[in-house]
N, C-alpha and C positions, 0 to 999 in steps of 0.2 A: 812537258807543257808547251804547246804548241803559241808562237805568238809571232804576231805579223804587226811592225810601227812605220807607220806610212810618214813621210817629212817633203818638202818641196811646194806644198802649196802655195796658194798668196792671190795680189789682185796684181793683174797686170790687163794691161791696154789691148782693146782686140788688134790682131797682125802681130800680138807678142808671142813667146817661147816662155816655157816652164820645164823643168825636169821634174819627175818626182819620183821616187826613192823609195821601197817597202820592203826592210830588215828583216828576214824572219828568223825563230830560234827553234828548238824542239823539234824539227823535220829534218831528214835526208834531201835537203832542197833538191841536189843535181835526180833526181826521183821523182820531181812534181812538176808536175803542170801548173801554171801560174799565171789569176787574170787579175784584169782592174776593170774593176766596175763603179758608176758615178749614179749618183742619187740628186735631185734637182728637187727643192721646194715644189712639194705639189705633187709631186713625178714617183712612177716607180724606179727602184734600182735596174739598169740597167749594165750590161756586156759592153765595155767599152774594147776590148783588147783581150788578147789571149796568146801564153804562149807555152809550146809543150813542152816538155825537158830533152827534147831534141831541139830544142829550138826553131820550131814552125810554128807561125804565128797567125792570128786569125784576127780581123778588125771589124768596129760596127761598120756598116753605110756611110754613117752622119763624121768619120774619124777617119776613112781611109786617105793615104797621103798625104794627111797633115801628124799623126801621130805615129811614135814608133814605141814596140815593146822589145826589150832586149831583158838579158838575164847575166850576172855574173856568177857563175856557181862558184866559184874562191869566197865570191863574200857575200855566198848566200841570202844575195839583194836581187830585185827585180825593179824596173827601171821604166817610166813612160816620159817620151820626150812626146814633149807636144807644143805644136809649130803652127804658124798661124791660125789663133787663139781666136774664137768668136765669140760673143756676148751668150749664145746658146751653150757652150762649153761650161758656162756656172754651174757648177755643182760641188759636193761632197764627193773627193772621190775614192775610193775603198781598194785594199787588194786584198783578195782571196787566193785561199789553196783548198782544195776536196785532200783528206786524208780517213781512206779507209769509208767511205759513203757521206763522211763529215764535212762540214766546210768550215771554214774557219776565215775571222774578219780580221781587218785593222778597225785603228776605231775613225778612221778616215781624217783626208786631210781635204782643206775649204781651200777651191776654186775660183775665182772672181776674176770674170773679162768684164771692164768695167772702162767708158773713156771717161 
């Protein structure tokens, strides 16, 4: 049973920093490619971050050089550090993994750049 629990959200002040954190279980993590993707009231879900299990990483436009994805395969967690925070950055934000054609959610953690 595959499950992915997203943690780190919260409100924080635009110019702020946030890490966020998504645990998965039931996969051969170091196997998968691993993204986070954020959904905004109103908005489609969107590709914020991507990264392979080689660890090459892929970012949107609206994220590059403020956001990092990393991956721990010891503890089968996947990581967005995200750095000077913009009120646009609010959103829900989700990590996925594709296994076998599938994809598979967290049930997302809430974002708020807020002064």
């Amino acid at each position: 049973q595959v499950q992915l629990v997203e943690s780190g959200g919260g409100l924080v002040q635009p110019g702020g920093s946030l890490r966020l954190s998504c645990a998965t279980t039931g996969i051969i993590f170091r196997l998968n490619a691993m993204g986070w993707y954020r959904q905004a009231p109103g908005k489609q879900r969107e590709l914020v971050a991507f990264i392979t299990r080689l660890g090459s990483t892929n970012y949107a436009d609206s994220v590059k050089d403020r956001f990092t994805i990393s991956r721990d395969n010891a503890k089968n967690t996947v990581y967005l550090q995200m750095n000077s925070l913009k009120p646009e950055d609010t959103a829900v934000y989700y990590c996925n993994v594709r296994v076998v054609s599938k994809d598979y959610w967290g049930q997302g953690t809430q974002v708020i750049v807020s002064s």
